[in-house]
Structure formats: structure tokens, C-alpha cells
DOLUM-321219 format. One line per field, with one value per residue: x, y, z of N, C-alpha, C, O in turn; residue number from 0; residue in one letter. Coordinates in Angstrom, 1 decimal, decimal comma, padded with zeros to 4 digits. Example, Ala and Ser with C-alpha at 12.3 -4.5 7.8 and 13.67 -1.06 7.14 Angstrom:
BEGIN
n.c1 <- c(013,2  012,8)
n.c2 <- c(-005,7  -002,2)
n.c3 <- c(007,8  007,1)
ca.c1 <- c(012,3  013,7)
ca.c2 <- c(-004,5  -001,1)
ca.c3 <- c(007,8  007,1)
c.c1 <- c(013,2  012,9)
c.c2 <- c(-003,3  000,0)
c.c3 <- c(007,8  007,9)
o.c1 <- c(014,2  013,4)
o.c2 <- c(-003,3  001,1)
o.c3 <- c(008,5  008,0)
num <- c(0  1)
residu <- c(a  s)
***
This chain:
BEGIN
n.c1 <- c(109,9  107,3  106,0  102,4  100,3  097,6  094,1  092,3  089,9  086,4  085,3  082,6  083,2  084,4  085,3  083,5  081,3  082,0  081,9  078,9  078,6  079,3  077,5  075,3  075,2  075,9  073,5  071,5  072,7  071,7  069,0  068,6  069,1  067,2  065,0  065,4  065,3  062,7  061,4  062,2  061,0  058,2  058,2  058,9  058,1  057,6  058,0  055,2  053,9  055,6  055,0  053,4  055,3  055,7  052,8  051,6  048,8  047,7  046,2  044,1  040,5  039,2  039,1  040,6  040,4  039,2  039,4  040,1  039,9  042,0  043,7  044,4  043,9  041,8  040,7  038,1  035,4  034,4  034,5  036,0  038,0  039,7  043,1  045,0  047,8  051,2  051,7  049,9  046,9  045,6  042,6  041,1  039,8  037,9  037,4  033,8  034,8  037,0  039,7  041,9  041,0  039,2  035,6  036,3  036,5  034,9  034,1  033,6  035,5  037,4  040,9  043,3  045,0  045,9  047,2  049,2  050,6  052,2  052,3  053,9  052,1  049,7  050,0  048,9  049,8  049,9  048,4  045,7  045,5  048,4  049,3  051,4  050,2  048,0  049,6  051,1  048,6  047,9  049,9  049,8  047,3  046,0  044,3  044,6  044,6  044,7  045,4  046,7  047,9  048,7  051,4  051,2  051,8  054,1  053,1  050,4  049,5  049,4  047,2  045,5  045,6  044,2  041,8  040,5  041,1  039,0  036,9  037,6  039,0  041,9)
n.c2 <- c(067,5  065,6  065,3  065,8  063,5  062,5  062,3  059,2  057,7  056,1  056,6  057,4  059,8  062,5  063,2  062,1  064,0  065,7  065,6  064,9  067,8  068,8  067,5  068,7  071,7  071,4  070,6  072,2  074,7  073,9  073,8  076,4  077,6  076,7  077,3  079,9  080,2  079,7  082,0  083,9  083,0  083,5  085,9  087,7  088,5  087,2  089,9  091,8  089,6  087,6  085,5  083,6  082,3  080,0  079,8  078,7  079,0  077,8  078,4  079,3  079,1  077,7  074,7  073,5  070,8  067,3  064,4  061,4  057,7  056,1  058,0  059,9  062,8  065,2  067,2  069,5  069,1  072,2  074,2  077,1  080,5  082,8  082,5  083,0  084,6  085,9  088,9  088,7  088,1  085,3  084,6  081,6  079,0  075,7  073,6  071,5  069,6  068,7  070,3  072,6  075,8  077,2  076,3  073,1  072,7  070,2  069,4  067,5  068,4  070,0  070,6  069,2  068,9  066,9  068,0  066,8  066,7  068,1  070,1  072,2  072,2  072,8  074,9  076,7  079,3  081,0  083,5  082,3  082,8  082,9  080,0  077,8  075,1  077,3  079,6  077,9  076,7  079,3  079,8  078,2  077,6  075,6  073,4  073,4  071,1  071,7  069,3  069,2  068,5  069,1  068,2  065,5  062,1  060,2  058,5  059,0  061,1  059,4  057,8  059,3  060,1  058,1  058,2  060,4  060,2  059,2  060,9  063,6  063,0  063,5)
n.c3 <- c(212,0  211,0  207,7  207,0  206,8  204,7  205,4  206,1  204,1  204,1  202,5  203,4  204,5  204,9  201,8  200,7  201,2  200,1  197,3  197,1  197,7  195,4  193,5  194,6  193,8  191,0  190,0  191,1  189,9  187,5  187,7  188,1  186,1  184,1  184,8  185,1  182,3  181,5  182,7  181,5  178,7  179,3  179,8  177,6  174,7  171,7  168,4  167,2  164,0  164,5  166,2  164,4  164,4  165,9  167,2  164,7  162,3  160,3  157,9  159,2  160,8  158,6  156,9  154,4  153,7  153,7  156,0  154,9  154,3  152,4  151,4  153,5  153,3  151,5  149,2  150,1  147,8  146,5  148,7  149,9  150,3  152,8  152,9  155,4  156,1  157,7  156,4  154,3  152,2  150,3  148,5  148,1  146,6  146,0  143,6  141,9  141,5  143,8  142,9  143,0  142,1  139,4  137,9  135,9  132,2  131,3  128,4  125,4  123,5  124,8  125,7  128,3  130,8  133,6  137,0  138,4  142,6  145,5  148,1  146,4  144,0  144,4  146,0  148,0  149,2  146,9  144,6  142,6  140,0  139,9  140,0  139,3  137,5  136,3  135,1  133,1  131,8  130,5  129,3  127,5  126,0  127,0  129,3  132,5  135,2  139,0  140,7  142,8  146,2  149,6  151,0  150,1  149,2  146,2  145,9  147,2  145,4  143,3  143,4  144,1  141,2  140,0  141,1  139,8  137,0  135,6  136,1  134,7  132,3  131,4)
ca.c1 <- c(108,5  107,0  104,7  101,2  099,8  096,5  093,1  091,7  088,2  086,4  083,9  081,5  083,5  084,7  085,6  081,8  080,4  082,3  081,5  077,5  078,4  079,3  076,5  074,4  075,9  075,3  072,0  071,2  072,9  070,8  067,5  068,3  069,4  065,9  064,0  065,3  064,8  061,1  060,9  062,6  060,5  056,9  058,1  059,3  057,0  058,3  057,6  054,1  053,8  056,4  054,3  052,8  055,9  055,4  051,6  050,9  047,2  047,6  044,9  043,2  039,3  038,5  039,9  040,3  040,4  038,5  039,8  040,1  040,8  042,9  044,4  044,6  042,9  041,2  040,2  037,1  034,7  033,5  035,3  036,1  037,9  041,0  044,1  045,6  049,5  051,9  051,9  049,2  045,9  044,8  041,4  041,3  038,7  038,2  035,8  033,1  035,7  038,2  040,5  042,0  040,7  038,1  035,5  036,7  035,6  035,1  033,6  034,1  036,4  038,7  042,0  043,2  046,0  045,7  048,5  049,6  051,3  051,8  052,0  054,6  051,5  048,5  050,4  048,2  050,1  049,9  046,8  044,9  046,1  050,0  050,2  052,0  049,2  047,4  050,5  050,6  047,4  047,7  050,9  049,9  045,9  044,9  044,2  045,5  043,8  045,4  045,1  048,2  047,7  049,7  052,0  050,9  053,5  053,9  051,7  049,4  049,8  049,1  045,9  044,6  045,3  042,9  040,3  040,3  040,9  037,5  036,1  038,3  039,2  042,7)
ca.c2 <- c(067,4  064,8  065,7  065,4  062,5  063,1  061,7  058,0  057,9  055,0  056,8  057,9  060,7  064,1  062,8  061,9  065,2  067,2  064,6  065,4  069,2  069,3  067,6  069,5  072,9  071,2  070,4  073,5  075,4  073,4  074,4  077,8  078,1  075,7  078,8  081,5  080,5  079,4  083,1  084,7  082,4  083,9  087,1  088,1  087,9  087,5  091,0  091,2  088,1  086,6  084,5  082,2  080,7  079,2  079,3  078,4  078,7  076,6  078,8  079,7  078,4  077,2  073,5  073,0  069,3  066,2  062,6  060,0  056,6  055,9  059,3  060,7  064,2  065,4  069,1  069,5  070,0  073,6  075,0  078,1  081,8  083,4  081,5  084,6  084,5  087,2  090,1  088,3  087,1  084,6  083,8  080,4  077,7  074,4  073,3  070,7  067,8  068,6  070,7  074,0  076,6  077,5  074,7  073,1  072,7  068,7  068,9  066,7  069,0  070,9  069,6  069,4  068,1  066,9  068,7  066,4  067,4  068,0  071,4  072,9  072,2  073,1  076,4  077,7  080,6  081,9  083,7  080,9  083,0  082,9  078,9  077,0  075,3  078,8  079,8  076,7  077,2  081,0  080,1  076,7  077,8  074,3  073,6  072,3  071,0  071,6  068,0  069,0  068,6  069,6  066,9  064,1  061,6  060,1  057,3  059,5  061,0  058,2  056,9  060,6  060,5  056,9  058,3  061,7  060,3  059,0  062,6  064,4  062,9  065,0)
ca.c3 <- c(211,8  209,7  207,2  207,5  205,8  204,0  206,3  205,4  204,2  204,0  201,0  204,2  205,2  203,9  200,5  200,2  201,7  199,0  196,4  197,6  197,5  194,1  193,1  194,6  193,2  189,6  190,2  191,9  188,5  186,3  187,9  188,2  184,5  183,5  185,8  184,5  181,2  181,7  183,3  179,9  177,6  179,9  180,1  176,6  173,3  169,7  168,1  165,7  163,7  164,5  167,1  163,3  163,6  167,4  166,9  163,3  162,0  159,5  157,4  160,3  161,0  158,1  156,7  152,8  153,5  154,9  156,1  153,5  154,2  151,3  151,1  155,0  153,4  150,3  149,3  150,1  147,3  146,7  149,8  149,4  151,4  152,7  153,7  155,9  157,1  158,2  155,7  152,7  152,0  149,3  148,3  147,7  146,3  145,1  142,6  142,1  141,6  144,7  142,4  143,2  140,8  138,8  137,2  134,8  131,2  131,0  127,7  124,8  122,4  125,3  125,8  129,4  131,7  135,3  136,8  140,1  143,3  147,3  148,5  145,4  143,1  145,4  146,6  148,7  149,9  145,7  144,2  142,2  138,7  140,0  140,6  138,0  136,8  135,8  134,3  132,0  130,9  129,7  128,0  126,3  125,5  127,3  130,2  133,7  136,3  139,8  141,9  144,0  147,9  150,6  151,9  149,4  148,4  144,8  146,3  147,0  143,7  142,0  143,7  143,6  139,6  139,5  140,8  139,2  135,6  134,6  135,7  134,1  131,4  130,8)
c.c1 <- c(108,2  105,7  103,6  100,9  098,4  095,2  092,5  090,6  087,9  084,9  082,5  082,1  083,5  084,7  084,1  081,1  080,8  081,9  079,3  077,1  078,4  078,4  075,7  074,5  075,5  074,3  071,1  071,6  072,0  069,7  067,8  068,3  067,6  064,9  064,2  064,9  063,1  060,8  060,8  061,5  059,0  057,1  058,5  058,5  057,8  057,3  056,3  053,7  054,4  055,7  053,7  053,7  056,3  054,0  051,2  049,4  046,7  045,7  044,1  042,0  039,2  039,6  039,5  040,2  039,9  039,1  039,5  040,7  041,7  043,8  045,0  043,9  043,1  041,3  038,7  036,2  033,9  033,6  035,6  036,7  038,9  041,7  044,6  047,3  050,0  052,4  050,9  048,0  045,4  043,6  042,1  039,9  038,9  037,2  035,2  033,6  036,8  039,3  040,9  042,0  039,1  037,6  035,9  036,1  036,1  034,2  034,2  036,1  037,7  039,3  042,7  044,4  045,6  047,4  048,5  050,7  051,4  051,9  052,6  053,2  049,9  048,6  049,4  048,4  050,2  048,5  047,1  045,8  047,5  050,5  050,6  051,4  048,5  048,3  050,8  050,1  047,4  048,7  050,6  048,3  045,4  044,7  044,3  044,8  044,6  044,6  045,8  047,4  048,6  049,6  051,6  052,8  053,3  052,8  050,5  048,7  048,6  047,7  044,9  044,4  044,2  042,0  039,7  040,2  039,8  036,6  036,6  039,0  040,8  043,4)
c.c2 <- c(066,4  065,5  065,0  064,7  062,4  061,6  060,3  058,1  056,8  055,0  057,5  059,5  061,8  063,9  063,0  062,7  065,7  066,7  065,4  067,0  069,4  069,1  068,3  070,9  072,3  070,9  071,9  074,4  075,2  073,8  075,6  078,3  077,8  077,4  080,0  081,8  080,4  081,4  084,3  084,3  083,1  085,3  088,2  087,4  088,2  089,2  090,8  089,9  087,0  085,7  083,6  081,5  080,0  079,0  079,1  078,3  078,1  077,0  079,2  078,7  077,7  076,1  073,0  071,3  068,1  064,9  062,4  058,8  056,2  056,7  060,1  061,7  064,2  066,8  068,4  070,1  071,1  074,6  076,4  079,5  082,2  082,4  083,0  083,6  086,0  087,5  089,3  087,8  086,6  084,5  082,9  079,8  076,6  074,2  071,8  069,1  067,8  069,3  072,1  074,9  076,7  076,1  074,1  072,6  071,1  068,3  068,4  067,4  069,9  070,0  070,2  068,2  068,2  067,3  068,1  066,7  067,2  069,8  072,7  073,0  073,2  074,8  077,6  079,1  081,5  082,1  082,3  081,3  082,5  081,3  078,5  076,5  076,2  079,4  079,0  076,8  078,2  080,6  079,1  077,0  076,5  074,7  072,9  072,7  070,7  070,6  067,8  069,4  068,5  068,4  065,7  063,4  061,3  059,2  057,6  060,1  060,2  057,8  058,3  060,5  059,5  057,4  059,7  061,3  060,1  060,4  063,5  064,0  063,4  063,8)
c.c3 <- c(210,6  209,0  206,7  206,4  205,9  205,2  205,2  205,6  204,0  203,0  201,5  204,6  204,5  203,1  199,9  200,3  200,5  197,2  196,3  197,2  196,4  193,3  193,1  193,6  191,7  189,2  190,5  190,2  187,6  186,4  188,0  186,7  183,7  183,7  185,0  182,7  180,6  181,9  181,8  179,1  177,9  179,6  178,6  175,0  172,5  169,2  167,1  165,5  163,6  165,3  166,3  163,5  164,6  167,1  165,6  163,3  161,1  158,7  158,0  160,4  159,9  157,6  155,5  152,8  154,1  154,5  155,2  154,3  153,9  151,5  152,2  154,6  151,9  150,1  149,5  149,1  147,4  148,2  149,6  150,7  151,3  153,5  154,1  156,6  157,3  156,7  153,9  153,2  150,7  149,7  147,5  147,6  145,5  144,8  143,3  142,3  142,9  144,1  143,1  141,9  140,3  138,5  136,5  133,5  130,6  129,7  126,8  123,8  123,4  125,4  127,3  130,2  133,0  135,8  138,8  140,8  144,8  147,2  147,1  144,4  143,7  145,4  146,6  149,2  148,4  145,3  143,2  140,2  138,1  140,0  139,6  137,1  135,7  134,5  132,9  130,9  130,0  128,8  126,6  125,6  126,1  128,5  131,6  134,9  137,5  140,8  142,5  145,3  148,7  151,2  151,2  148,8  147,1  145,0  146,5  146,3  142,9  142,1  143,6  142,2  139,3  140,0  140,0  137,7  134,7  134,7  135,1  133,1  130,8  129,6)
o.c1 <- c(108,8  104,7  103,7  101,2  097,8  095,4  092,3  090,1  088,8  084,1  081,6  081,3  082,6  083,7  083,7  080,0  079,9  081,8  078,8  076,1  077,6  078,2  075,1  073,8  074,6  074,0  070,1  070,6  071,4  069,2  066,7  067,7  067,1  064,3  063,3  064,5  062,6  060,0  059,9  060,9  058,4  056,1  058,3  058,5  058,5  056,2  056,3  053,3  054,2  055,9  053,2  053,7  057,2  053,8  050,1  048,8  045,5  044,6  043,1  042,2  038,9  040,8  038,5  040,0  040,3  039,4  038,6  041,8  042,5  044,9  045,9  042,9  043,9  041,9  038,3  036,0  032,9  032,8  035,3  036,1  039,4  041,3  044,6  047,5  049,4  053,1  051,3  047,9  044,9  043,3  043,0  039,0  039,7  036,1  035,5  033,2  037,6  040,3  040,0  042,8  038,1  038,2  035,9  035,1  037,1  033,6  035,5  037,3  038,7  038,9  042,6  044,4  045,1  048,5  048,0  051,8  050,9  051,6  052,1  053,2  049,4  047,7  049,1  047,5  050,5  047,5  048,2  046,4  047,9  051,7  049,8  051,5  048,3  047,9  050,6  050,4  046,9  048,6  050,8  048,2  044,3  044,8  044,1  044,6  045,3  043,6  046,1  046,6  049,5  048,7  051,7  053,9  052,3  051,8  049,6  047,5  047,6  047,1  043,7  043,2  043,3  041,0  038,5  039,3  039,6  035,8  035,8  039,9  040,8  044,2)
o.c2 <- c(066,5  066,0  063,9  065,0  062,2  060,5  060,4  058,4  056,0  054,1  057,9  060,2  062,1  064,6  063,8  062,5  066,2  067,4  066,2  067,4  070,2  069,9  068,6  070,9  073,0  071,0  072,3  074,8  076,1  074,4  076,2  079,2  078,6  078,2  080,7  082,8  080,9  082,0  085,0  085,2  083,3  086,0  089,4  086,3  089,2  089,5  089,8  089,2  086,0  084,6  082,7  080,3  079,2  077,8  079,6  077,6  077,8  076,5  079,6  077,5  076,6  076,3  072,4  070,6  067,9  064,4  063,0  058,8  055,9  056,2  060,9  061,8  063,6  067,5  067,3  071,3  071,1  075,5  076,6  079,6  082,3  081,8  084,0  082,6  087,1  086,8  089,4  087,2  087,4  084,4  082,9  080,1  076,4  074,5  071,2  068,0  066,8  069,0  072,7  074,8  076,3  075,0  075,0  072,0  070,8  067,3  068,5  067,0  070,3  068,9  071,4  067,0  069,2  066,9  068,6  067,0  066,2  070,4  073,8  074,1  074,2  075,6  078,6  079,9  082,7  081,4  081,6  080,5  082,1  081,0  078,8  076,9  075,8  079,6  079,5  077,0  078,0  081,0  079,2  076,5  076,3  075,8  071,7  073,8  069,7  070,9  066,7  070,4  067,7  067,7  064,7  063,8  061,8  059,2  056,9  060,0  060,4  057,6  058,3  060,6  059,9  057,2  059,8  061,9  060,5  060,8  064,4  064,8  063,8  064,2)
o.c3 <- c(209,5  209,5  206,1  205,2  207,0  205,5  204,0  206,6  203,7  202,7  200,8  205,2  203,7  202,7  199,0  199,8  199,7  196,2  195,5  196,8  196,0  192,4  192,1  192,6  191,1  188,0  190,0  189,6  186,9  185,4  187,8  186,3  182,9  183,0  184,4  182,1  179,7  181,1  181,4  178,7  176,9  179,2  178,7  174,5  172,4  169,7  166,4  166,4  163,1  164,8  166,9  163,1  164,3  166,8  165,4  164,1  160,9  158,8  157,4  160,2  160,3  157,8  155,3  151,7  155,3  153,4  154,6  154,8  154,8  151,7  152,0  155,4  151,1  150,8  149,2  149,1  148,2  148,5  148,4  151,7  150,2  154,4  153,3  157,1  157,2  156,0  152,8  154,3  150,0  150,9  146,7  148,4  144,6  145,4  144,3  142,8  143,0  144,8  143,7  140,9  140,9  138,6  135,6  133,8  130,0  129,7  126,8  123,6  122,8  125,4  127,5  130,1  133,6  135,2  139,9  140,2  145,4  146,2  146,9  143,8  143,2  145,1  145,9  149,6  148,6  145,5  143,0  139,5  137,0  139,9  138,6  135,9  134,6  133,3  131,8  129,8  128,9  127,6  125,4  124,5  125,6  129,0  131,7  135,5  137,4  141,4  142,9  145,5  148,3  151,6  151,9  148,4  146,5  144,3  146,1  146,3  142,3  141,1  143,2  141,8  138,6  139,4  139,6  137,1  133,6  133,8  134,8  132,9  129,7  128,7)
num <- c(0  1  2  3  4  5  6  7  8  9  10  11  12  13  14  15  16  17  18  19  20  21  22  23  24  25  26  27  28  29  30  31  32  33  34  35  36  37  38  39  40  41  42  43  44  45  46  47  48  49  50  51  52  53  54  55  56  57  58  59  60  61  62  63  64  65  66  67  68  69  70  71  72  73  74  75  76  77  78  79  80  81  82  83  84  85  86  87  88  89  90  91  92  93  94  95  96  97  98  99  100  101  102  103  104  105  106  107  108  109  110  111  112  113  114  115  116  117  118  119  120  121  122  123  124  125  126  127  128  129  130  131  132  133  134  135  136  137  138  139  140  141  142  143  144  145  146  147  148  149  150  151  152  153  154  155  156  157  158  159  160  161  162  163  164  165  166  167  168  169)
residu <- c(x  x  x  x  x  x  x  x  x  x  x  x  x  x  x  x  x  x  x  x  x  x  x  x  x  x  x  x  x  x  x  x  x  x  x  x  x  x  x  x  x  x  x  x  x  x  x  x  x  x  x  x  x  x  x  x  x  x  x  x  x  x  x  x  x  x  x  x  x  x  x  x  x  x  x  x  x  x  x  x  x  x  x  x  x  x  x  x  x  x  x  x  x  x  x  x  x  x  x  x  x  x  x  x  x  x  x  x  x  x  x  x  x  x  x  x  x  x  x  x  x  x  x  x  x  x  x  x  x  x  x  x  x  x  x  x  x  x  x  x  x  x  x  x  x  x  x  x  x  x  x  x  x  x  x  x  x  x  x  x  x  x  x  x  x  x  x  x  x  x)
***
């Protein structure tokens, strides 16, 4: 007996069905895995609050800050409320100049630093007494004006401090 010598394909034949099958089969795997995880992702909720950190509220309704040309966003003067997250709430406000904090005392004889920033300075998620600023103040007897905003760069920094310096004088 001679032995069997393997069938010639010409790329249309068997070769290419099973070629076809396996794709399929990996194709077919892929959507079933996509499916079921779509199904898991509908069918299973994060516990409590964990769902802020898929839905963020980013302060919820109310919005400490309006467009700027120059700047992208500002505080909004005289804004004022609760920033709520999972397990705290601050009250927060900003004064009559865009500052976060109390008003501040721009008269001739106080002595006063502008205290610039992005979100480390701003820190909205700390009561208003707790932010670094605050702290500052109580230790040094002067006093420090918080012009930190969330997500500023030094660029923005900078052009925040020009226009802030002639009102505030620090």
C-alpha cells in the first residue's frame, strides 16, 4: 500500500472552509465575550457612592465659574453654597473680587498676600478655614487672598495675578 498523499487545494477548497471556520469561531468568541460583558456592565451597579466616580457631579447644580476668554473660567463673583461629594459637604463662597473666602480687607494699612494657584490652592473639597491660605493667615496675622482655580496653569496664574493686582493691592 502506498501511503495516502495529502489532497491538493487550490485555496478554494477545504483548506479555505476551515480557514473561514476559524474565523468565524473568533469572531463569534469576540461578540459573545463584548455581550456578555455589556450584559454584566447593565446588570450590576457599583455599591452607594461609588457610582461619583463613573458619574461625577462635579459640585453638582450649581457652577463656581463662568467662561473667560483669556482665562477659559473665572470664579464667579459672590457665588456662593455646598460643594457635596461622597461622605462631605463644604460650604463654599467667593467674594466680591472672584476670590475664595471671606471679603477681604483692601484697606490702606492691612498687609495682604495674593496667594495663586489651580485646584491645590482653591481646594474646594476643604472647609474655607482648612485651606492653606486660611492657615497662613492665622499663623502669620496677615493676610492671604485665595486666587487659586481649579486646573489653571502658571500661564494662567500669571494673567490671573495682572488683573487681580491693582484691586488688591497685596
Amino acid at each position: 500500500m502506498s501511503p495516502r498523499q495529502p489532497a491538493k487545494t487550490d485555496g478554494r477548497g477545504h483548506q479555505g472552509r476551515r480557514w473561514l471556520l476559524r474565523l468565524g469561531l473568533v469572531a463569534g468568541g469576540l461578540l459573545l465575550g463584548v455581550l456578555a460583558a455589556e450584559l454584566a456592565g447593565r446588570l450590576i451597579r457599583p455599591p452607594g457612592d461609588a457610582e461619583w466616580l463613573f458619574n461625577p457631579q462635579c459640585g453638582g447644580s450649581h457652577s463656581w465659574y463662568a467662561p473667560d476668554r483669556e482665562l477659559q473660567v473665572v470664579p464667579i463673583p459672590g457665588a456662593k453654597g455646598d460643594y457635596a461629594a461622597p461622605g462631605f459637604r463644604i460650604a463654599l463662597r467667593i467674594n466680591s473680587l472672584g476670590l475664595r473666602g471671606p471679603e477681604a480687607d483692601l484697606g490702606p494699612g492691612s498687609r495682604r498676600w495674593l496667594v495663586l494657584g489651580d485646584s491645590f490652592t482653591f481646594a474646594q473639597q476643604v472647609r474655607e478655614e482648612r485651606t492653606f491660605a486660611a492657615l497662613l493667615g492665622r499663623s502669620t496675622g496677615m493676610q492671604f487672598l485665595n486666587a487659586g482655580v481649579d486646573s489653571y496653569s502658571t500661564v494662567q496664574a500669571t494673567l490671573r495675578y495682572r488683573r487681580l493686582v491693582q484691586k488688591t493691592r497685596p
